[in-house]
N, C-alpha and C positions, 0 to 999 in steps of 0.2 A: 504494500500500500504506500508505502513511504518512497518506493519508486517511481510509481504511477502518480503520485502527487508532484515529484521532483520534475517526471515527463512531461506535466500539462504545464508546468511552471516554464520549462524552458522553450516549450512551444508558443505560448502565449506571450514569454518576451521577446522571442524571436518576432514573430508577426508584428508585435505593437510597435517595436522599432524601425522597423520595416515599411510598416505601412505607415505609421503614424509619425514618425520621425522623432520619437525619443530615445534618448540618450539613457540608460542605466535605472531610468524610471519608466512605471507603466502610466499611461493614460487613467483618467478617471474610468472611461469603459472597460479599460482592461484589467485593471484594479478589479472592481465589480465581477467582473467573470471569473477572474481568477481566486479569488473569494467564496463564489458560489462553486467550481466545481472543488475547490477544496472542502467546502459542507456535504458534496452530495459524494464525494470518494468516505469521508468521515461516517454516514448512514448508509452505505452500500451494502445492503443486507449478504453481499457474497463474502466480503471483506478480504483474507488472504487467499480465497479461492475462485477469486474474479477472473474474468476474461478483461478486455478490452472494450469499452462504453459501447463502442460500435457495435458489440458481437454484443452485448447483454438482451438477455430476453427482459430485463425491465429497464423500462426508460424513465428513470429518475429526473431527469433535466426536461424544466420548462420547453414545450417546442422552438421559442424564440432564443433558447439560452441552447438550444440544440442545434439549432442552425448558425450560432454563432460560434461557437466553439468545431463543430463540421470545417466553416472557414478557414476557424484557425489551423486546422487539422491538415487540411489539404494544402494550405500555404507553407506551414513549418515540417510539417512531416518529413519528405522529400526534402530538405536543407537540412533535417536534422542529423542524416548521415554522413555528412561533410563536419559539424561542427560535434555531435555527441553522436559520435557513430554505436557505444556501446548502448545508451540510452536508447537510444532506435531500434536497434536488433532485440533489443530485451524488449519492448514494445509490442514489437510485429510477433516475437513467440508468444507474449501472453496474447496475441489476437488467437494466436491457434489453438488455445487454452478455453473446454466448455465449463461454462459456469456452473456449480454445483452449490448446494447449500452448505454452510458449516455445519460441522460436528459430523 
């Protein structure tokens, strides 16, 4: 879990910087997103036995907070192999990871 929180962190400053043209800080939006999926990783009823947001059979994240983080996904993903290349590959195997309940 503490990887998959670190993974959306640097996806999401990747993009903000990127698109949004800041420097080592995020945006007030990106603040806010990156906030909220740190709450919805923290109640993820899978918890260390997650897949990847994409692959989960429940969709925790508001539709608009799902489509905005998709964004960021698609924009940082693909970059993220150049800059956290272990971070990405650890990524892409929990995508192939089915979600099971704890205990």
């Amino acid at each position: 879990m503490q990887r998959e929180a670190r993974t959306v962190e640097v996806m999401i400053r990747r993009f903000c910087q990127d698109r949004h043209r800041t420097h080592g800080i995020l945006c007030h939006d990106c603040q806010e997103l990156l906030a909220y999926a740190h709450r919805r990783l923290h109640h993820c009823p899978f918890q260390e036995h997650k897949t990847t947001c994409g692959e989960c059979p429940v969709h925790c994240y508001t539709p608009a907070n799902r489509e905005k983080i998709r964004e960021v996904m698609r924009y940082a993903g693909p970059r993220m192999l150049l800059s956290h290349p272990i971070l990405a590959i650890a990524h892409l195997l929990d995508g192939l990871r089915k979600p099971r309940a704890k205990g």
